[in-house]
DSSP file (Angstrom, degrees, kcal/mol; ACC not computed):
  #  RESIDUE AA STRUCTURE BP1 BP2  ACC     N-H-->O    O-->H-N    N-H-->O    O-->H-N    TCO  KAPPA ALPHA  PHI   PSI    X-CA   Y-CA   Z-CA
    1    1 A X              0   0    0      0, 0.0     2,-0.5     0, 0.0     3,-0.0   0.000 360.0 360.0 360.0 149.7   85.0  101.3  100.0
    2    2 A X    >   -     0   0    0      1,-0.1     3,-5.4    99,-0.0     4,-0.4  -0.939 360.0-114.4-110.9 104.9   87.8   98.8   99.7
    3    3 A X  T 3> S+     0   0    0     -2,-0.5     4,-1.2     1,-0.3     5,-0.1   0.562 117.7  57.3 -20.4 -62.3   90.6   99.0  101.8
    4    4 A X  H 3> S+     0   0    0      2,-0.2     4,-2.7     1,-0.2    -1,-0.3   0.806 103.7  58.5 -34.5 -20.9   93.0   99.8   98.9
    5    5 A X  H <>>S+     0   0    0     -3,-5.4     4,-2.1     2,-0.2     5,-0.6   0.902 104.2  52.6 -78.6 -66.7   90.6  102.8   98.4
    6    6 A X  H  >5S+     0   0    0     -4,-0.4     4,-1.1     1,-0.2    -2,-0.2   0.746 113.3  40.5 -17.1 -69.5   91.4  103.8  101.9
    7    7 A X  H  X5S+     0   0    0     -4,-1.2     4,-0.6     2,-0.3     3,-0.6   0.863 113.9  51.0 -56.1 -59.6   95.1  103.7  101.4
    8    8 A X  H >X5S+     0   0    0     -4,-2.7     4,-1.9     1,-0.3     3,-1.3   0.963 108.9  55.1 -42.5 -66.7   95.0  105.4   97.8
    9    9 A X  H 3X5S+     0   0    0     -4,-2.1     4,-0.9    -5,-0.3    -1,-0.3   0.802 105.0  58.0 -64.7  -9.8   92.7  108.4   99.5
   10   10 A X  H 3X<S+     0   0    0     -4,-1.1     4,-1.0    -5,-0.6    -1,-0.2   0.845 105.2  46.1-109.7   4.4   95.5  108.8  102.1
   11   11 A X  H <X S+     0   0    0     -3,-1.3     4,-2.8    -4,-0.6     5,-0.2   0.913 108.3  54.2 -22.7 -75.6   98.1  109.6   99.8
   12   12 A X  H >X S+     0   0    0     -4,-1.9     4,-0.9     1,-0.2     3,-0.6   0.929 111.0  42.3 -54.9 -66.8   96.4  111.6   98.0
   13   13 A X  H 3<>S+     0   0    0     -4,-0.9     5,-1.6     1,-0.3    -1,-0.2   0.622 111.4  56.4 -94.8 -18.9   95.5  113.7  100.9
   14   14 A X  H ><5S+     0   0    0     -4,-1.0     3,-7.4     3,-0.2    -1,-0.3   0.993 113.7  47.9 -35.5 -69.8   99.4  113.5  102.5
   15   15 A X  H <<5S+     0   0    0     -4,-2.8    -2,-0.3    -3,-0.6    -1,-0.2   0.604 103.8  53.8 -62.9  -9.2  100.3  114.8   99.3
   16   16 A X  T 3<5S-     0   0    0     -4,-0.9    -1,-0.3    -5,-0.2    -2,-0.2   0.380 113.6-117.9-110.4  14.3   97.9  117.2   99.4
   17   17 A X  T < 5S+     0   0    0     -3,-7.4     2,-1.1     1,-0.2     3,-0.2   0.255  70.1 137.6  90.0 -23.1   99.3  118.5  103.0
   18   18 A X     >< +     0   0    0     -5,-1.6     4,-0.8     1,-0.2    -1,-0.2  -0.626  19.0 164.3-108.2  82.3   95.3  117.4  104.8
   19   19 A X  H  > S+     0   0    0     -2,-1.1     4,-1.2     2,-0.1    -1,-0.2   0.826  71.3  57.9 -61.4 -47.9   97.1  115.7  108.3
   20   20 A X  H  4 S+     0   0    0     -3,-0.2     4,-0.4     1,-0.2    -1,-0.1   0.914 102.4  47.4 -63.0 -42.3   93.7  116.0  109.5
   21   21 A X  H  4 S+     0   0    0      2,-0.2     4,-0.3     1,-0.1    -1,-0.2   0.620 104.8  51.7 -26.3 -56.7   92.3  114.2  107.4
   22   22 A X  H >< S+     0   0    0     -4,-0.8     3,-3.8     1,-0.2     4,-0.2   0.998 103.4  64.3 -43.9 -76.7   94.4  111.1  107.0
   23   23 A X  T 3< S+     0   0    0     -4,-1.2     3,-0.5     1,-0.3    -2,-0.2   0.349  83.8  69.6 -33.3 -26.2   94.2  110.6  110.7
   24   24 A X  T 3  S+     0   0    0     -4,-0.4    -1,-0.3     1,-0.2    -2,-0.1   0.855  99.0  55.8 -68.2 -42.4   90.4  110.1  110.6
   25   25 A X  S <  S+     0   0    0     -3,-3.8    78,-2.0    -4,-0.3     2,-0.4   0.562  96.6  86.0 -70.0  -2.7   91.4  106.3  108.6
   26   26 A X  B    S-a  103   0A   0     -3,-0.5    78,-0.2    76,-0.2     4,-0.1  -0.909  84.4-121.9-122.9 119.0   93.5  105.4  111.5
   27   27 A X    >   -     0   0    0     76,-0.7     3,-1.1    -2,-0.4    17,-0.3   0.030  29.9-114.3 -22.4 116.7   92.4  103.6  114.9
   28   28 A X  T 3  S+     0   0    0      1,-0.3    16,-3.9    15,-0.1     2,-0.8   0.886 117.6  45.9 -19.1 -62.8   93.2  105.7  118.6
   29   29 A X  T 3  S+     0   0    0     14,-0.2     2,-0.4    15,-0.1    -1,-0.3  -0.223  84.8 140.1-101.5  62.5   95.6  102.9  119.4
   30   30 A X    <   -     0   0    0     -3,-1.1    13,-1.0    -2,-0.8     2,-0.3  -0.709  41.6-139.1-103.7 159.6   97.4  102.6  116.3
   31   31 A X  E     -B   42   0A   0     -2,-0.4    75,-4.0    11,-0.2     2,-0.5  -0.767  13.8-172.3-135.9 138.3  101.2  101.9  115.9
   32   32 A X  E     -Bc  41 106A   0      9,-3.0     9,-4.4    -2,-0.3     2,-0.6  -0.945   4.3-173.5-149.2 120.5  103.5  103.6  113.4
   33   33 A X  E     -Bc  40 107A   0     73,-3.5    75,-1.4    -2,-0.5     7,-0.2  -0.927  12.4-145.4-144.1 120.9  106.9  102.4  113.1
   34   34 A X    >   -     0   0    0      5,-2.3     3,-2.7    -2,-0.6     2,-0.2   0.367  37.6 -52.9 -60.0 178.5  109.4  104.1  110.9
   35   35 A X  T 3  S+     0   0    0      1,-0.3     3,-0.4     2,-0.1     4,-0.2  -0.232 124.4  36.6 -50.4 111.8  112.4  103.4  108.6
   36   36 A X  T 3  S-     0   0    0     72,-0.7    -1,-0.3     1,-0.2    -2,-0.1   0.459 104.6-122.1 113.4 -14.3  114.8  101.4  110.7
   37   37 A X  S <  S+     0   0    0     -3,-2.7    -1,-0.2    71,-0.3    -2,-0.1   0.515  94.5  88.5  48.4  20.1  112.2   99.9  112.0
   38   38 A X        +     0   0    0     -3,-0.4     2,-0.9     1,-0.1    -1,-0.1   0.456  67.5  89.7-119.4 -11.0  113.2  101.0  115.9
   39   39 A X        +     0   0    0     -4,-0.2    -5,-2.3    -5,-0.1     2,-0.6  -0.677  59.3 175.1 -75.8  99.3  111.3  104.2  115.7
   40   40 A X  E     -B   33   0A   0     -2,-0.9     2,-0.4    -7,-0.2    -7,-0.3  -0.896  20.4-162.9-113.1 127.8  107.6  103.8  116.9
   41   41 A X  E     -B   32   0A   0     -9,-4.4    -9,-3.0    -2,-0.6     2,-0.3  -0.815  13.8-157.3 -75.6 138.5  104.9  106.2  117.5
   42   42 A X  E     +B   31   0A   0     -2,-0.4     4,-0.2   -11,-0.2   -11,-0.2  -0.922  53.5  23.7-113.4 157.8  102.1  104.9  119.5
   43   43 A X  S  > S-     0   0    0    -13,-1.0     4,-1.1    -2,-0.3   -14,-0.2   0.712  76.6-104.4  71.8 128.2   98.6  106.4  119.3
   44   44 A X  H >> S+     0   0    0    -16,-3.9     4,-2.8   -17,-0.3     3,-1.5   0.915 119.4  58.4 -54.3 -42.9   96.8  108.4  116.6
   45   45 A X  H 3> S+     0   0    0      1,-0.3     4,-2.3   -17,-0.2    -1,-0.3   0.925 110.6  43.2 -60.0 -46.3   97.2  111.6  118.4
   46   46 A X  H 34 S+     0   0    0     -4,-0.2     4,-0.4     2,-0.2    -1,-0.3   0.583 113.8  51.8 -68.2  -2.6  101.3  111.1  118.4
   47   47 A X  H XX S+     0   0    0     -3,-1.5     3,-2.1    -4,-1.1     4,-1.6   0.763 107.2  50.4 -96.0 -98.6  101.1  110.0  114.9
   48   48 A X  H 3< S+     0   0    0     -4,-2.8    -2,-0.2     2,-0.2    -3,-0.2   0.808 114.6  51.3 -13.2 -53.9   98.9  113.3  113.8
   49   49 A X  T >X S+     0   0    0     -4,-2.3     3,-0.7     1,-0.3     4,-0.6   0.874 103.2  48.4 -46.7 -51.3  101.7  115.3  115.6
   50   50 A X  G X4 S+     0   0    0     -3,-2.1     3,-0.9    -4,-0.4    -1,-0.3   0.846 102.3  70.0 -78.4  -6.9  105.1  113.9  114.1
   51   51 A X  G 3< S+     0   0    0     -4,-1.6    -1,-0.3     1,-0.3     3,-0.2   0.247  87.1  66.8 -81.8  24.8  103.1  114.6  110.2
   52   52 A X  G <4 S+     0   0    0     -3,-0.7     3,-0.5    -2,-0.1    -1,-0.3   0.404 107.0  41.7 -91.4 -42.4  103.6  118.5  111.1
   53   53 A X  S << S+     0   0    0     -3,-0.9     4,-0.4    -4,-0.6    -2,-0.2  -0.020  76.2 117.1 -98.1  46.0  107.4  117.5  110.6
   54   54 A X     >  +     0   0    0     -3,-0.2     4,-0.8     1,-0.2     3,-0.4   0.715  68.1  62.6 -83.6 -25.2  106.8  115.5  107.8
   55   55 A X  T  4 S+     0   0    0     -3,-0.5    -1,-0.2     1,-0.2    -2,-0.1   0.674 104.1  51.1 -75.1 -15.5  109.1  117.9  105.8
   56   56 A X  T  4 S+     0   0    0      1,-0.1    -1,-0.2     4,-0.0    -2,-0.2   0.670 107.4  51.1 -81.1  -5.5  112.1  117.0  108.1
   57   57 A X  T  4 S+     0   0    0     -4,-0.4     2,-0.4    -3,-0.4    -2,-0.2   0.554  95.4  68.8 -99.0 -19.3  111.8  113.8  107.8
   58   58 A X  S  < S-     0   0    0     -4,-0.8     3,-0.1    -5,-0.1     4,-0.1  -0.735  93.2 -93.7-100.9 150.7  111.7  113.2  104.3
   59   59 A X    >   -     0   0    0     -2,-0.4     3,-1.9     1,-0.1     2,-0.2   0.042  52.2 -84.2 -62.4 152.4  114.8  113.9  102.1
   60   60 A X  T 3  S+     0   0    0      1,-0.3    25,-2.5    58,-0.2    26,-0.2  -0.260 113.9   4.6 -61.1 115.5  115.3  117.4  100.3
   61   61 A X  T 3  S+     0   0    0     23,-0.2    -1,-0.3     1,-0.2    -2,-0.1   0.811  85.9 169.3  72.8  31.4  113.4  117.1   97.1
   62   62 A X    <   -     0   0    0     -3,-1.9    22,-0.3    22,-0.1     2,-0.3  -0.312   7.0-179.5 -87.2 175.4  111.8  113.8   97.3
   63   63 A X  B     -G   83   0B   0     20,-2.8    20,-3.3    -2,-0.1     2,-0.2  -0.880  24.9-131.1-159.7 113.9  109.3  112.9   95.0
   64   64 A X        -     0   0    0     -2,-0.3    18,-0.3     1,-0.2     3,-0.1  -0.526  15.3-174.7 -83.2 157.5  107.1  109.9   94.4
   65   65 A X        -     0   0    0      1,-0.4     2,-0.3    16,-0.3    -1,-0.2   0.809  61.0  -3.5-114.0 -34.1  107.3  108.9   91.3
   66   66 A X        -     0   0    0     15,-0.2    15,-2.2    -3,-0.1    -1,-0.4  -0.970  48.0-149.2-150.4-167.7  104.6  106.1   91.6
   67   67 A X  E     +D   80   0A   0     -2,-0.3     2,-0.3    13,-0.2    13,-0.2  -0.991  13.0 170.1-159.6 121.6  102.3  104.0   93.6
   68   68 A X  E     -D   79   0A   0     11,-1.2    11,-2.3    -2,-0.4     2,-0.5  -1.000  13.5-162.4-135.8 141.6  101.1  100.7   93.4
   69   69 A X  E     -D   78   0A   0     -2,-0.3     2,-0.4     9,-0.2     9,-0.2  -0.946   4.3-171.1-126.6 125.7   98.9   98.8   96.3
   70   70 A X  E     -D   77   0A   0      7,-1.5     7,-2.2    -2,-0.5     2,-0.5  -0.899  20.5-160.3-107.1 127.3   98.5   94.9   96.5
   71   71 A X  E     +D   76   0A   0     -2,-0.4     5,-0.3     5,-0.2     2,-0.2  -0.962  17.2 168.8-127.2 165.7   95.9   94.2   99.2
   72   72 A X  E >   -D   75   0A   0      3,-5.1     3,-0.9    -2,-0.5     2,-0.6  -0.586  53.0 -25.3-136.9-155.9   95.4   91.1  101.0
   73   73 A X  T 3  S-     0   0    0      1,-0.2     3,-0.1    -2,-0.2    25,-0.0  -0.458 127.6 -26.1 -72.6 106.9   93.3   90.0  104.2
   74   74 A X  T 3  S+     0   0    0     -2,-0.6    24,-4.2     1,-0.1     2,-0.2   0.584 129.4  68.9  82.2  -4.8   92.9   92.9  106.3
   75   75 A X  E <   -DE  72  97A   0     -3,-0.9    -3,-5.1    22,-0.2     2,-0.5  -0.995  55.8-156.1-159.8 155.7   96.4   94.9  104.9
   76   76 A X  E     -DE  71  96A   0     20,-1.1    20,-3.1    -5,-0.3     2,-0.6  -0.999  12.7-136.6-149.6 139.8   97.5   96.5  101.9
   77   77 A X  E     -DE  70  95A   0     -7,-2.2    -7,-1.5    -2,-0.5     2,-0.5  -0.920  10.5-155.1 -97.0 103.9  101.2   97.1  100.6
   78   78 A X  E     -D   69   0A   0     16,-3.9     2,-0.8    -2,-0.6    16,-0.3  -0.866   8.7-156.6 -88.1 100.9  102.0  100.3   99.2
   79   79 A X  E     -D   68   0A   0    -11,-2.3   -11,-1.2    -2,-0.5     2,-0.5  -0.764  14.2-159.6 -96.7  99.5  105.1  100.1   96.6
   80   80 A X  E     -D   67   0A   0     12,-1.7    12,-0.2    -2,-0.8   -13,-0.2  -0.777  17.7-164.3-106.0 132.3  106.6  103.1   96.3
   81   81 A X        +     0   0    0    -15,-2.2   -16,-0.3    -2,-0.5     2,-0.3  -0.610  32.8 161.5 -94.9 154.4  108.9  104.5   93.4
   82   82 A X        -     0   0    0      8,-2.3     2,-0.3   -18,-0.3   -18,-0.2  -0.932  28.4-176.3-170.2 155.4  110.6  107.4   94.5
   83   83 A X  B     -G   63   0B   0    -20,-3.3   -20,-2.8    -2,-0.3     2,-0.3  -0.878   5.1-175.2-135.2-175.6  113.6  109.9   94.0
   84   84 A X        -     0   0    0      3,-0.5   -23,-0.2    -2,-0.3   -22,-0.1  -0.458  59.7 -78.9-148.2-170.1  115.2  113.3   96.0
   85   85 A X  S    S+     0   0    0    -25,-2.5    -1,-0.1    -2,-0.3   -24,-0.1   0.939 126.8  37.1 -76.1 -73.9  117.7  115.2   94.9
   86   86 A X  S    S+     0   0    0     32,-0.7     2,-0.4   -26,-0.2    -1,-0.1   0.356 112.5  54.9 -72.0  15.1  120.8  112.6   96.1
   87   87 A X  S    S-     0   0    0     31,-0.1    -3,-0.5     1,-0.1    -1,-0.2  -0.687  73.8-157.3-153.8  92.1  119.2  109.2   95.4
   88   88 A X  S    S-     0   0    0     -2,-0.4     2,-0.2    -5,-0.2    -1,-0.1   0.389  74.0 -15.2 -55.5   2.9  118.0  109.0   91.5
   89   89 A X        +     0   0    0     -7,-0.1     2,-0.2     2,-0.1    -6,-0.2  -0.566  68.9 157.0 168.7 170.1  115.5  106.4   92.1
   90   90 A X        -     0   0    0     -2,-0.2    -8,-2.3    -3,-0.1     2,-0.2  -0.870  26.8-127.1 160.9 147.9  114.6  103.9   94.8
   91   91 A X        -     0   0    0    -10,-0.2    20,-0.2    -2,-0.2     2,-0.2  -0.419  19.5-177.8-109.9 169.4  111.6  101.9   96.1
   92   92 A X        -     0   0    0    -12,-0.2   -12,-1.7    -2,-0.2     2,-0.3  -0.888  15.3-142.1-173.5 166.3  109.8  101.4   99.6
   93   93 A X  E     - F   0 109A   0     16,-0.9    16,-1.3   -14,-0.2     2,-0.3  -0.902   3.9-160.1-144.9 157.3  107.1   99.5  100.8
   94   94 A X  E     - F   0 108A   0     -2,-0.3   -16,-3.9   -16,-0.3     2,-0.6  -0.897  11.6-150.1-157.8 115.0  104.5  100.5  103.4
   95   95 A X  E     -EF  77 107A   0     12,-2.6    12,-3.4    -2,-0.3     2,-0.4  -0.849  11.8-163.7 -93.4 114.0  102.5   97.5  105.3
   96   96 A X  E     -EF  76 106A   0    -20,-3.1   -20,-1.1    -2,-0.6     2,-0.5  -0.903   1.7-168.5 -71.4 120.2   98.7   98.8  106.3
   97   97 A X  E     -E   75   0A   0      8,-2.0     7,-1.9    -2,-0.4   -22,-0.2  -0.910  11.2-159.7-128.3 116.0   97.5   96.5  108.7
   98   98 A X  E     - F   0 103A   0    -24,-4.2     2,-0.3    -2,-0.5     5,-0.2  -0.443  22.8-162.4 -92.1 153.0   93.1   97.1  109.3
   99   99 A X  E >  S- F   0 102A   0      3,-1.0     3,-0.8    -2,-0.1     2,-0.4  -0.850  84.3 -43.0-118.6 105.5   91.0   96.2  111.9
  100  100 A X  T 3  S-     0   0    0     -2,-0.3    -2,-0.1     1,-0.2   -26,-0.1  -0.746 127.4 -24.2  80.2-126.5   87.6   96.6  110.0
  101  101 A X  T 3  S+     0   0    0     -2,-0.4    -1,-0.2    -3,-0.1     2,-0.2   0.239 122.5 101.6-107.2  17.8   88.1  100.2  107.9
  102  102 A X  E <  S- F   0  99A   0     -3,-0.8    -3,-1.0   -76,-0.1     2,-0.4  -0.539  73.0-133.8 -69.7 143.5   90.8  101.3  110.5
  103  103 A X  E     +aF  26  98A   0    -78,-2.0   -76,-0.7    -2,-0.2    -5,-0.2  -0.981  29.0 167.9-105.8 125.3   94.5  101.3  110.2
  104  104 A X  E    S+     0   0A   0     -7,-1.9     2,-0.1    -2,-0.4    -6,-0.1  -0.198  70.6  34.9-119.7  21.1   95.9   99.8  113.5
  105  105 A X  E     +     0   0A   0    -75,-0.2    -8,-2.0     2,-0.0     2,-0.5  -0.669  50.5 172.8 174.6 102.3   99.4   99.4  112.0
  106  106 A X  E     +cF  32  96A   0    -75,-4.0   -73,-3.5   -10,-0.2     2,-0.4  -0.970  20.3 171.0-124.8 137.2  101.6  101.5  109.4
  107  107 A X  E     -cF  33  95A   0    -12,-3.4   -12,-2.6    -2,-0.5     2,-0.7  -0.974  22.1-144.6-137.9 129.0  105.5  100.0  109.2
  108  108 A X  E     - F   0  94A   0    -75,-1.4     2,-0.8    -2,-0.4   -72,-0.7  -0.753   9.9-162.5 -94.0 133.9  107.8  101.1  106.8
  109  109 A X  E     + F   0  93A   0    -16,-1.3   -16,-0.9    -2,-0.7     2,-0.3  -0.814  30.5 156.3-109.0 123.0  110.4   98.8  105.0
  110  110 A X        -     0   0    0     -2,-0.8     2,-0.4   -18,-0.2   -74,-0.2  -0.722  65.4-106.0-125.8 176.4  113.6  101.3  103.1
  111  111 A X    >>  -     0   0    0     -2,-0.3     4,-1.3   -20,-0.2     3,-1.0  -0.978  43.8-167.3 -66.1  67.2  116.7  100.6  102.2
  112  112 A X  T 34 S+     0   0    0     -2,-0.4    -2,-0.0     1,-0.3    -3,-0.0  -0.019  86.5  61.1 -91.3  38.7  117.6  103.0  105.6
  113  113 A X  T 3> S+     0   0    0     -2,-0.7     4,-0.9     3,-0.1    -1,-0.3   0.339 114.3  41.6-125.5 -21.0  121.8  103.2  104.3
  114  114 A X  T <4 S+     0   0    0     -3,-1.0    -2,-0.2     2,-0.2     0, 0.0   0.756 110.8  55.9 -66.4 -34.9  120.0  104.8  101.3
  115  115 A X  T  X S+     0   0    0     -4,-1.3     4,-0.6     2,-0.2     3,-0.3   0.858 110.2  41.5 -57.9 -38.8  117.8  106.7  103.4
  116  116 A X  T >4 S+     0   0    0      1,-0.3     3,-1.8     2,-0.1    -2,-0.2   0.963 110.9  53.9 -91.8 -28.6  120.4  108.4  105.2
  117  117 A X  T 3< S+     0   0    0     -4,-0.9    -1,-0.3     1,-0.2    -2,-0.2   0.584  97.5  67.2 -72.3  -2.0  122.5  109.0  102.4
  118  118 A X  T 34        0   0    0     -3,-0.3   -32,-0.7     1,-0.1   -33,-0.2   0.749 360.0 360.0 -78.6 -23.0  119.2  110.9  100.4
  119  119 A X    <<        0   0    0     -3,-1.8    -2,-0.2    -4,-0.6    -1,-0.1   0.659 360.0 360.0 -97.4 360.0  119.7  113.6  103.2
């Protein structure tokens, strides 16, 4: 399996609500740093945790609208279309960064004066 396949199967399974699941692609000591980039989780187990609030953190009615993944050495870029209810369409990026078939690294890049105006 090809890293992109990795990334693609944990979409799908976000979107399909299977926390536990994801969490199996991602390294013990792995680092996850949000929109704004000054919000980090460390560690899989704190990672696993905040996706049980995953509906409070994402805007009322969002919705991806598509998904495209570029991979390179060791990381793949997830380009995401996406709308909510206040913000009729808008992009994101999400850098994967592997060690092996592990994710040791998820950072999200928004538009966070868009973000906060989606809620």
């Amino acid at each position: 399996m090809n890293l992109t396949d990795i990334v693609q199967r944990g979409w799908e399974v976000v979107l399909a609500g299977d926390f536990d699941t994801l969490v199996t692609d991602y390294a013990e000591e792995m680092t996850f740093i949000m929109p704004g980039q000054t919000d980090v989780l460390e560690g899989r187990q704190a990672f696993r945790d905040a996706l049980d609030g995953l509906g409070q953190i994402l805007p009322p009615g969002f919705e991806v609208t598509e998904l495209r993944q570029l991979e390179g050495e060791s990381e793949v870029v997830s380009i995401i279309e996406w709308k909510s209810e206040k913000v009729a369409a808008s992009q994101l990026t999400v850098l994967f960064k592997f060690n092996g078939d592990k994710i040791y690294e998820e950072r999200w890049f928004i538009d966070t004066e868009q973000w906060k105006i989606a809620f």
